[in-house]
Residue frames as qw, qx, qy, qz and C-alpha x, y, z in Angstrom:
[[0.632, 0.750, 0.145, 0.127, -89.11, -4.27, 50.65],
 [0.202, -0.882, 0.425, -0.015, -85.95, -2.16, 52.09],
 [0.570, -0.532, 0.612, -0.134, -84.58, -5.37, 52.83],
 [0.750, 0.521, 0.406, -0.032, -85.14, -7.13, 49.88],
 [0.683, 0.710, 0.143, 0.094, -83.77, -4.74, 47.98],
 [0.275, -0.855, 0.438, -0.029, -80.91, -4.47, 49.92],
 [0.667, -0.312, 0.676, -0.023, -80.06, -7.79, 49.44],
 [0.737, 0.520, 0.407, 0.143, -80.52, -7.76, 45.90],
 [0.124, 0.929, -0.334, 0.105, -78.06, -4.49, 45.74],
 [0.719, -0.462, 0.513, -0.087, -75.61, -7.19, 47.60],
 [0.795, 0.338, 0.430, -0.261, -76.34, -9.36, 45.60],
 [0.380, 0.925, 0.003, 0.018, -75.19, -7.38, 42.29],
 [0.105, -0.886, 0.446, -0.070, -72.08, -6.30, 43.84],
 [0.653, -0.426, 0.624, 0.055, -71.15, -9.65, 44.81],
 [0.803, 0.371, 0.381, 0.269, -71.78, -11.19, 40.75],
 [0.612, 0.728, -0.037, 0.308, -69.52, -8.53, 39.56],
 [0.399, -0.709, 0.577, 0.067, -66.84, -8.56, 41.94],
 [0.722, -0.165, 0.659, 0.130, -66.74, -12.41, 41.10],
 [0.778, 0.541, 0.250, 0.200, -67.26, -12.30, 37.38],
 [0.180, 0.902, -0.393, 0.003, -64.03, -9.10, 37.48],
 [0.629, -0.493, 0.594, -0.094, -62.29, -11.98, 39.60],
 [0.805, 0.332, 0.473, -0.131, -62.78, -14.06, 36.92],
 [0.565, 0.808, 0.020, 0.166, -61.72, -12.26, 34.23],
 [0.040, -0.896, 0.441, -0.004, -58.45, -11.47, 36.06],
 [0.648, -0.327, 0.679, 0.110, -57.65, -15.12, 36.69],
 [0.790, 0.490, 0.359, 0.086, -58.52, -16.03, 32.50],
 [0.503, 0.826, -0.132, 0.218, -56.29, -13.10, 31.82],
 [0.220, -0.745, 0.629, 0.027, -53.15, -14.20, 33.93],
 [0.789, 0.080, 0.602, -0.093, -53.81, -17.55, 32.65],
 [0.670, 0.715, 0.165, 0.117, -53.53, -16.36, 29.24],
 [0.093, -0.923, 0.373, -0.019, -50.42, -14.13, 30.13],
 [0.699, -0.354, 0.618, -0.069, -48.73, -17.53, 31.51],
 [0.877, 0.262, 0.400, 0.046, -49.61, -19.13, 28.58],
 [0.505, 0.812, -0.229, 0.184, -48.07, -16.70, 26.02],
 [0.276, -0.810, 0.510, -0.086, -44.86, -16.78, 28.22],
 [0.788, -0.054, 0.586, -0.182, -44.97, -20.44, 28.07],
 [0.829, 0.453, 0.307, 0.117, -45.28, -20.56, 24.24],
 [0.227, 0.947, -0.226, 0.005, -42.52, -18.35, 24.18],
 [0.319, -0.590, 0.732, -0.119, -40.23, -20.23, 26.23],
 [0.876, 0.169, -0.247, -0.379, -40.93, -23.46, 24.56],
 [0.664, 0.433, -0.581, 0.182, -37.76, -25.07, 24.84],
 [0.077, 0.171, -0.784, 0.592, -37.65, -24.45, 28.76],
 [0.413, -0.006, 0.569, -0.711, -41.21, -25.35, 29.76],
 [0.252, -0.134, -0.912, -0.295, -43.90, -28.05, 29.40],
 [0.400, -0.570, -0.407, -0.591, -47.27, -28.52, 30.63],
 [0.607, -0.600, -0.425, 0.302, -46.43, -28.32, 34.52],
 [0.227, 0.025, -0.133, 0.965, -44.80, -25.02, 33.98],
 [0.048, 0.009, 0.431, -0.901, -47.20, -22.80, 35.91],
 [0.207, -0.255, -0.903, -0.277, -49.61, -25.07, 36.12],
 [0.228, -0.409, -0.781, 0.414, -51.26, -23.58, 38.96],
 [0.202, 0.546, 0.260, -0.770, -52.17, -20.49, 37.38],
 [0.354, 0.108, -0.771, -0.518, -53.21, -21.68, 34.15],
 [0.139, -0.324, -0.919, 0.175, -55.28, -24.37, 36.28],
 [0.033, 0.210, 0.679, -0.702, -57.21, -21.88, 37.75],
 [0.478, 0.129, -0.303, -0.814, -60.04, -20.93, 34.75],
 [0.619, -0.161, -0.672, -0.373, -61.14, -24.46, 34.59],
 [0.143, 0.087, -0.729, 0.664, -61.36, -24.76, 38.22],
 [0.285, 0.198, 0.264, -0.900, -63.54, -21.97, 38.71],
 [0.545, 0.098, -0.408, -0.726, -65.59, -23.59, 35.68],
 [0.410, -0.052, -0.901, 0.129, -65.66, -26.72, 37.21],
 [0.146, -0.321, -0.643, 0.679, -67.45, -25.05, 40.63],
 [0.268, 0.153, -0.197, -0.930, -69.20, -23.11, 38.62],
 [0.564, 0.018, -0.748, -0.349, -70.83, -26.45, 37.09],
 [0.342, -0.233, -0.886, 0.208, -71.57, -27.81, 39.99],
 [0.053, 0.320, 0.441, -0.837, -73.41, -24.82, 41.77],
 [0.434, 0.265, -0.181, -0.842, -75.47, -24.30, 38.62],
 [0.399, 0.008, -0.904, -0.153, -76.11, -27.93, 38.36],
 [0.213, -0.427, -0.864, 0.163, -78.11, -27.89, 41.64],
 [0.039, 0.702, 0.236, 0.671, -79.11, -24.30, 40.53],
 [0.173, -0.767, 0.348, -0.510, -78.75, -22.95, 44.45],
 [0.099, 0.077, -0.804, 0.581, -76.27, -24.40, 47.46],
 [0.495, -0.417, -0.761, 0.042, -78.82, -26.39, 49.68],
 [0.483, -0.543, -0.306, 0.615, -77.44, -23.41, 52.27],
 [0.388, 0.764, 0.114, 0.502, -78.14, -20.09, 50.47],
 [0.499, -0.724, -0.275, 0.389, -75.65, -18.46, 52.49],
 [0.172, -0.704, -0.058, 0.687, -73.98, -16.42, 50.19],
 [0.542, 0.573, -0.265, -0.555, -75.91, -15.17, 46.95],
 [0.979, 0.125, 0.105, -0.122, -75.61, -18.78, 45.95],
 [0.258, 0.821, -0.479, 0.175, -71.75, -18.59, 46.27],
 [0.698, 0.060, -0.676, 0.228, -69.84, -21.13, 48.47],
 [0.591, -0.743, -0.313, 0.010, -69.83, -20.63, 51.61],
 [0.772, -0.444, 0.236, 0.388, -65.85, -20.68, 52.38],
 [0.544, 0.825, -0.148, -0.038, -63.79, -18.97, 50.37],
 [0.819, -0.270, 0.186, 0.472, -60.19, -20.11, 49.91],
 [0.015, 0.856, -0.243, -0.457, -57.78, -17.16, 48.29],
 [0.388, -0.455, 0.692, 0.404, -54.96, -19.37, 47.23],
 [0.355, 0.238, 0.850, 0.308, -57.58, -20.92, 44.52],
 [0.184, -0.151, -0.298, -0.924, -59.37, -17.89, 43.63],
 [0.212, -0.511, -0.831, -0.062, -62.74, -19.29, 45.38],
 [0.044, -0.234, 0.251, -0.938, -64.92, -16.58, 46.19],
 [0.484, -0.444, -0.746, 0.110, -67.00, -17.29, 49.49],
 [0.592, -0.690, -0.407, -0.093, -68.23, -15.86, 53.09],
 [0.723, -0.644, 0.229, 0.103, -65.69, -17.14, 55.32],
 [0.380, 0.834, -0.396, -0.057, -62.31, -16.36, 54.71],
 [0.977, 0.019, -0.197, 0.077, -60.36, -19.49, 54.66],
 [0.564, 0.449, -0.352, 0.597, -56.68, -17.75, 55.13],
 [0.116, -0.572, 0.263, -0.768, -57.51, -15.75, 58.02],
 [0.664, -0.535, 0.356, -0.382, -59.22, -17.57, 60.29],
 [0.916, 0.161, -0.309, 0.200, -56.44, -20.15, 59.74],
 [0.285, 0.542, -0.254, 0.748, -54.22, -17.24, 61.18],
 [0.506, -0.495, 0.029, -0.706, -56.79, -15.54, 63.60],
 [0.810, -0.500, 0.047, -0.303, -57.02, -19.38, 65.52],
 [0.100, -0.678, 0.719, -0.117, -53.35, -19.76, 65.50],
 [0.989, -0.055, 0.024, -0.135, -53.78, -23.50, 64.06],
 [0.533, 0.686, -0.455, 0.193, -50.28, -23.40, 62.93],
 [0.010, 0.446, -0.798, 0.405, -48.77, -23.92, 66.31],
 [0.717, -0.125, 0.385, -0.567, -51.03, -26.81, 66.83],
 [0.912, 0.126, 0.388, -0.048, -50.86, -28.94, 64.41],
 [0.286, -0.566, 0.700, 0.328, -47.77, -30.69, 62.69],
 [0.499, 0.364, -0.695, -0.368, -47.06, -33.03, 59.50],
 [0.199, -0.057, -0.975, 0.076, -47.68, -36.21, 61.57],
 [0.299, 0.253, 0.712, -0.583, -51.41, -35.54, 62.75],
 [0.073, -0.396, -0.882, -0.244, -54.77, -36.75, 61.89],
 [0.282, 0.056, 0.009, -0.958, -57.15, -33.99, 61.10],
 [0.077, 0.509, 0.752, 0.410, -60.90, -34.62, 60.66],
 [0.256, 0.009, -0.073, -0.964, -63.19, -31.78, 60.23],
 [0.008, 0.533, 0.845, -0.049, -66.85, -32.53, 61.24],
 [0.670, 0.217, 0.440, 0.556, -68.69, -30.55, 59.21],
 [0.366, -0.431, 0.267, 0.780, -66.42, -29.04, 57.16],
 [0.357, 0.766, 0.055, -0.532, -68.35, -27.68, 53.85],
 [0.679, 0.712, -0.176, -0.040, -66.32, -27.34, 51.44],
 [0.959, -0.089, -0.082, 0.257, -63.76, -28.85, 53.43],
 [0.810, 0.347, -0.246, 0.403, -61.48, -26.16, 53.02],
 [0.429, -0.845, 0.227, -0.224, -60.45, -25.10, 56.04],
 [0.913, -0.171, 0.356, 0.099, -59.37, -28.83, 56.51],
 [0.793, 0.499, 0.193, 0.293, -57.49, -28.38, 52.97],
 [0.072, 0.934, -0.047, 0.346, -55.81, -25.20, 53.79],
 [0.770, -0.566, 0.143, -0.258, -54.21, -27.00, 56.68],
 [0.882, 0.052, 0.376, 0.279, -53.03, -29.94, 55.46],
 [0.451, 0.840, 0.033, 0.301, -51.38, -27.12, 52.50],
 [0.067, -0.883, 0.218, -0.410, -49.85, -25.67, 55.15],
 [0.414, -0.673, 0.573, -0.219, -48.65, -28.02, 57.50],
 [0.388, 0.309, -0.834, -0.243, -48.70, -31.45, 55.71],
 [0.520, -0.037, 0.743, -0.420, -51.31, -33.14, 58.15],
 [0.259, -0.318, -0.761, -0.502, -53.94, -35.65, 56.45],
 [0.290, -0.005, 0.545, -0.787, -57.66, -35.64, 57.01],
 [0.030, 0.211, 0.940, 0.267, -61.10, -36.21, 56.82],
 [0.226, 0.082, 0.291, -0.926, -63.29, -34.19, 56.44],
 [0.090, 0.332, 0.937, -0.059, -67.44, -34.81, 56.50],
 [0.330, 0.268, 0.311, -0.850, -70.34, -33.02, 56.10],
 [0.361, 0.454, 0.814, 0.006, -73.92, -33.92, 54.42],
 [0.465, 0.774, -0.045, -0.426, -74.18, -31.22, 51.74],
 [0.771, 0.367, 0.473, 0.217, -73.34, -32.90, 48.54],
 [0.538, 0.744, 0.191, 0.348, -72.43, -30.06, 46.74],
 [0.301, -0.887, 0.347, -0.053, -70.13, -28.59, 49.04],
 [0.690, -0.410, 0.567, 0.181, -68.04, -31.60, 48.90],
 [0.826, 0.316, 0.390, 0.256, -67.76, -31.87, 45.28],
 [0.184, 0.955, -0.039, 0.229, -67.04, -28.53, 45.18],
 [0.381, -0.889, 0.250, -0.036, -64.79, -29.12, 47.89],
 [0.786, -0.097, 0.525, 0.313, -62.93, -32.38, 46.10],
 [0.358, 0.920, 0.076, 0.140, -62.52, -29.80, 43.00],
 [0.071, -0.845, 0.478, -0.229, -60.16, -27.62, 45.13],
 [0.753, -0.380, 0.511, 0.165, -58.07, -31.28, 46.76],
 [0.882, 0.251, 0.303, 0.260, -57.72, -31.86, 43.41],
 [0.236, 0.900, -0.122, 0.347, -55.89, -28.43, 42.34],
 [0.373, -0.858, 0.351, -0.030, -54.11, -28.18, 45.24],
 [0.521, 0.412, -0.747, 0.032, -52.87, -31.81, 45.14],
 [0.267, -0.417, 0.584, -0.644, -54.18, -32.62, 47.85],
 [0.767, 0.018, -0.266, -0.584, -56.39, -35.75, 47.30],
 [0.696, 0.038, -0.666, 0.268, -53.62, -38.29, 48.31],
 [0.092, 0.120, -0.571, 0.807, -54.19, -36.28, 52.05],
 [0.230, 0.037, 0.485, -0.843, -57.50, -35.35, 52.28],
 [0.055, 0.354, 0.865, 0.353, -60.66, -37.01, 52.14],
 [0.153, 0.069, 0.269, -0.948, -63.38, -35.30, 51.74],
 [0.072, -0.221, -0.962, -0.141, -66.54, -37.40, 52.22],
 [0.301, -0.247, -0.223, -0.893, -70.28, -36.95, 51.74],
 [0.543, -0.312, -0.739, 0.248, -72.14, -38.19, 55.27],
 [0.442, -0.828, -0.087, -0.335, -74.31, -36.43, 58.02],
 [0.161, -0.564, 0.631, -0.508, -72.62, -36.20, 61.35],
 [0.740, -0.227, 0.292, -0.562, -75.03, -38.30, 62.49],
 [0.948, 0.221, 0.087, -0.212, -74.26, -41.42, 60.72],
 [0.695, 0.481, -0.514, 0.146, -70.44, -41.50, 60.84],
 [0.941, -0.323, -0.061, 0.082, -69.23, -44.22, 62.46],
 [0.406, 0.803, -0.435, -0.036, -65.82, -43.50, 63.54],
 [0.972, -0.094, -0.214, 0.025, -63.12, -46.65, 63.47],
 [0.541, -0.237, -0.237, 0.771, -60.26, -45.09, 65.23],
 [0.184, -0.898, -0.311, 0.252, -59.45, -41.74, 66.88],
 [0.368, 0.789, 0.163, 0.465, -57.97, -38.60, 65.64],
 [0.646, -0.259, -0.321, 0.642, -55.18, -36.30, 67.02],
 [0.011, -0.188, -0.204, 0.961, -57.25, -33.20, 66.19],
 [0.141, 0.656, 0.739, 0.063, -60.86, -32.47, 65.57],
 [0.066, -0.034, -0.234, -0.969, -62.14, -29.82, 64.07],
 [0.010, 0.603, 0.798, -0.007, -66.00, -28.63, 65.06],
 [0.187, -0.021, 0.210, 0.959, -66.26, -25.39, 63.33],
 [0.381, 0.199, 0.294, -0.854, -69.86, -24.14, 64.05],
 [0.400, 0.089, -0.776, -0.479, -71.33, -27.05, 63.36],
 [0.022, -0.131, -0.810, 0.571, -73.90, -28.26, 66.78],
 [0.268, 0.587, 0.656, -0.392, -76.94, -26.29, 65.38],
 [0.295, -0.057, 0.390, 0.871, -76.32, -25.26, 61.95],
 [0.348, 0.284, -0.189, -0.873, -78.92, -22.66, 59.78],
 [0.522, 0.168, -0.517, -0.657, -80.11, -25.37, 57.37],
 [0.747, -0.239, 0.159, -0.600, -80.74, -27.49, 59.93],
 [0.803, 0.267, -0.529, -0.068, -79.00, -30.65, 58.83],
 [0.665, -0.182, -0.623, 0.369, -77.55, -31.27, 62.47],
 [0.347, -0.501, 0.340, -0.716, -78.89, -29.87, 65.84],
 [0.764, -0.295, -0.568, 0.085, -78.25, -31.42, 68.95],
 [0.375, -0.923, -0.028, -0.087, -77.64, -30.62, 72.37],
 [0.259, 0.840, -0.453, 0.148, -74.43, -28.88, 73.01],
 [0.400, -0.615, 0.667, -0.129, -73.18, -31.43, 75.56],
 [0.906, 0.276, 0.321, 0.017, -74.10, -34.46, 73.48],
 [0.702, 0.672, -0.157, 0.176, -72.03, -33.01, 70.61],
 [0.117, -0.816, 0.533, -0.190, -69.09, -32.59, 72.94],
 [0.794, -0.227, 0.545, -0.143, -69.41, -35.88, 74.33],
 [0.783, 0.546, 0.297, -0.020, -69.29, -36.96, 70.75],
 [0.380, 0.836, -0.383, 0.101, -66.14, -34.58, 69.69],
 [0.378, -0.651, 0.619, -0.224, -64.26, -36.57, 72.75],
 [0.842, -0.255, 0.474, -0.028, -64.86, -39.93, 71.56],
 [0.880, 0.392, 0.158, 0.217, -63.34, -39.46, 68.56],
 [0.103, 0.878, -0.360, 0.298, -60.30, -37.56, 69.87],
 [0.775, 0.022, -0.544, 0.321, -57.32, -39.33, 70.99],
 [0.557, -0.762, -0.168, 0.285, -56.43, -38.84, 74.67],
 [0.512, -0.341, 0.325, 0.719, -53.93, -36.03, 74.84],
 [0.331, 0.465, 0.582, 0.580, -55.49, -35.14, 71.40],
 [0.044, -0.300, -0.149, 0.941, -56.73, -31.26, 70.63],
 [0.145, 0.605, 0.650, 0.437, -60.16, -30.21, 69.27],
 [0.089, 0.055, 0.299, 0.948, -60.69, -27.20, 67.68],
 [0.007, 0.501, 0.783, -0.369, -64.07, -25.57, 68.90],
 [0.156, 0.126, -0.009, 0.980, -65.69, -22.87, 67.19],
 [0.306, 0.464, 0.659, -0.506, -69.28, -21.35, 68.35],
 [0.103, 0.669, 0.672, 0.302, -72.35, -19.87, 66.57],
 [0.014, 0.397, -0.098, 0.913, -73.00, -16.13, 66.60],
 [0.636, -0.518, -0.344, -0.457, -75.89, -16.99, 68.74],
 [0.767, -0.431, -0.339, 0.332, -74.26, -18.51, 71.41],
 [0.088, 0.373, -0.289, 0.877, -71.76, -14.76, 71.99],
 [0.171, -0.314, 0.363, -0.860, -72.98, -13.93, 75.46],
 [0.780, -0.181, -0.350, -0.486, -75.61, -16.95, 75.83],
 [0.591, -0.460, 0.526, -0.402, -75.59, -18.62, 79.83],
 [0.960, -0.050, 0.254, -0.109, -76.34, -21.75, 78.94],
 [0.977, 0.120, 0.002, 0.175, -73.85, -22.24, 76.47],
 [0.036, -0.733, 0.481, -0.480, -71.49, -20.67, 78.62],
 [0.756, -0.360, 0.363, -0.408, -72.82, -22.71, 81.29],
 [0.986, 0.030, 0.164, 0.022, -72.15, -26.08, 79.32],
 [0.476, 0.715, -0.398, 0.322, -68.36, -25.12, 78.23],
 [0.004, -0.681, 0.512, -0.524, -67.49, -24.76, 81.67],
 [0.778, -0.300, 0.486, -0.261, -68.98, -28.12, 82.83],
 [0.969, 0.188, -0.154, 0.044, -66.87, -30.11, 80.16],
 [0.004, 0.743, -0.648, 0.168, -64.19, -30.04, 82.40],
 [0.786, -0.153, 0.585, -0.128, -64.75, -33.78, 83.20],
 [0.864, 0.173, 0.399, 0.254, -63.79, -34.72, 79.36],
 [0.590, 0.454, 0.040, 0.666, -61.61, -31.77, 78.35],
 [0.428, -0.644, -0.246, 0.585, -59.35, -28.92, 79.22],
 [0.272, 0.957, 0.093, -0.038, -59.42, -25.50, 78.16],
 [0.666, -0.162, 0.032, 0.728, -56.23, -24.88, 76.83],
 [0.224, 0.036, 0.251, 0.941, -57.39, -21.58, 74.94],
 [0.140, 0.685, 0.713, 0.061, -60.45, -19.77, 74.55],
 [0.008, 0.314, -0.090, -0.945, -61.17, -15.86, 72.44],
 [0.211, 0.746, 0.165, -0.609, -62.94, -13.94, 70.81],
 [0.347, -0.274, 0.481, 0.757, -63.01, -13.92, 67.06],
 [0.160, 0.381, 0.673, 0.613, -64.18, -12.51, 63.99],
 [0.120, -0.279, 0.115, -0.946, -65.03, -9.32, 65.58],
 [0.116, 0.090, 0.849, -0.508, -65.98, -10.93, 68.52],
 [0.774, 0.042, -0.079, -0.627, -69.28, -12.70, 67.04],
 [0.906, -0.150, -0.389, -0.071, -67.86, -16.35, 68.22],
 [0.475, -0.729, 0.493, -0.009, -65.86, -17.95, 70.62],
 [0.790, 0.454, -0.413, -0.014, -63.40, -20.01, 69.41],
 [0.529, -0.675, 0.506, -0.091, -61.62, -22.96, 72.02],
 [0.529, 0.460, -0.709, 0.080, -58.84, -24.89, 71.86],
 [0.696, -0.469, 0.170, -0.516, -59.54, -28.10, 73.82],
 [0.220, 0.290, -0.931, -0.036, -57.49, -31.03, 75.23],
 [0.782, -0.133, -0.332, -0.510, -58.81, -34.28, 75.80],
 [0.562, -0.422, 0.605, -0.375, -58.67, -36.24, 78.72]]
C-alpha cells in the first residue's frame, strides 16, 4: 500500500510538472506570435518557427500516447520513456546528457552511418544526427515509440536523415554495414520484447558494424557488478576491442565504446 501510494504521489508530481511545462511552451508560443504580428513586414511563417511549433508537437504526442491509452512499456507514468529537452519532451532518460556523459561527440562525424537498435523513441539517434549531421536508422518494435519518435524527426527536420522504423530486433535483416551502432540497453529489455544471450547479441552488433567501425554499448542496471556479464565482455575480445569502458548514470550501467575487428 506504501508503495502504491508512493507511486501514485509520483505520479501527481510528474502530471503537473508536465502540464506547467506545457503551459510555459503555449505561452512563449503565444509571446512569439504577438511579436511576429507585430513585426509583420519583417517576418513570415518560418520566423520562429521552432517555438511556435512546439504546442502542436506536444499535442501531436500527446495523441498518440492517449490513442493507445498506456506506452506498451509503462516506464514512466505513461510518459515516454526518453526525454529530449530541445523539443520540450518530457521523459525518464535524459536525452542531452547522456549524449554528453558518453562523449559521442568525439566519435562520431557528419559522414557516418548511425543505426540505433532499439532506440525507442529514437531520440538519442535524433539528437545525434542534430548535433553532428550523421544519418541513421533507428529500430525498435514498440509502435508507439516510433511514431512518437517520427513526430520529433519531423520538428527537428530531421526526416531527410533519420529513419525511424517500426521492426523487432529480431527480424531486421541488415543489407549493408554501419560505421556506428548503437545498443543502448537493449539485450534483455523489461517488457520483454527482446532477450537473448549476451554473446549472441554481440555477435549480432559485429555483423552489422563495419570493420574499423565503433559500437556504442550500454548495459542494464542489472548487469552493475554481475560475473557473468563481466565475464562475457571480456571474452569478446575475438570480435572487438575495448576502446573505452565507465561508469555512468551514477554508476548504475556500464557504458563501452567498442571497435570492431
Amino acid at each position: 500500500m506504501k508503495r502504491w501510494l508512493k507511486l501514485n504521489s509520483q505520479a501527481n508530481s510528474l502530471n503537473r510538472a508536465q502540464r506547467l511545462s506545457d503551459k510555459a511552451y503555449a505561452l512563449a508560443a503565444e509571446a512569439r506570435q504577438l511579436v511576429a504580428d507585430r513585426n509583420r513586414a519583417f517576418t513570415d511563417e518560418e520566423s520562429d518557427w521552432w517555438v511556435r511549433g512546439l504546442p502542436r508537437l506536444h499535442d501531436e504526442i500527446s495523441r498518440e500516447i492517449e490513442t493507445a491509452k498506456v506506452l506498451p512499456h509503462a516506464y514512466f507514468h505513461g510518459y515516454p520513456y526518453q526525454a529530449l529537452a530541445i523539443a520540450g519532451v518530457f521523459g525518464e532518460r535524459p536525452t542531452e546528457e547522456r549524449f554528453e556523459s558518453y562523449g559521442l561527440a568525439q566519435y562520431i562525424s557528419a559522414g557516418d552511418e548511425v543505426i540505433d537498435l532499439g532506440c525507442n523513441c529514437g531520440f538519442l539517434l535524433l539528437y545525434t544526427s542534430f548535433r553532428t549531421g550523421c544519418r541513421g536508422l533507428g529500430i525498435d518494435h514498440d509502435k508507439v515509440s516510433i511514431r512518437v519518435g517520427n513526430h520529433v524527426a519531423d520538428f527537428l527536420r530531421l526526416s531527410d536523415r533519420v529513419e525511424l522504423r517500426h521492426q523487432r530486433i529480431q527480424e531486421f535483416q541488415a543489407d549493408r554495414r554501419y560505421s556506428r551502432v548503437f545498443s543502448m540497453a537493449t539485450h534483455w529489455t523489461d517488457d520483454a520484447g527482446y532477450r537473448v544471450d549476451l554473446r549472441a547479441h554481440l555477435e549480432m552488433l559485429h555483423r552489422v558494424c563495419e570493420p574499423e567501425g565503433l559500437v556504442f554499448f550500454e548495459s542494464h542496471a542489472a548487469d552493475m557488478g554481475n560475473s557473468e556479464f563481466l565475464q562475457t565482455m571480456d571474452e569478446c575480445g575475438d570480435i572487438f576491442s575495448v576502446i573505452d569502458v565507465k561508469c555512468v548514470e551514477r554508476e548504475t550501467r556500464y557504458f563501452y565504446v567498442l571497435a570492431s575487428h
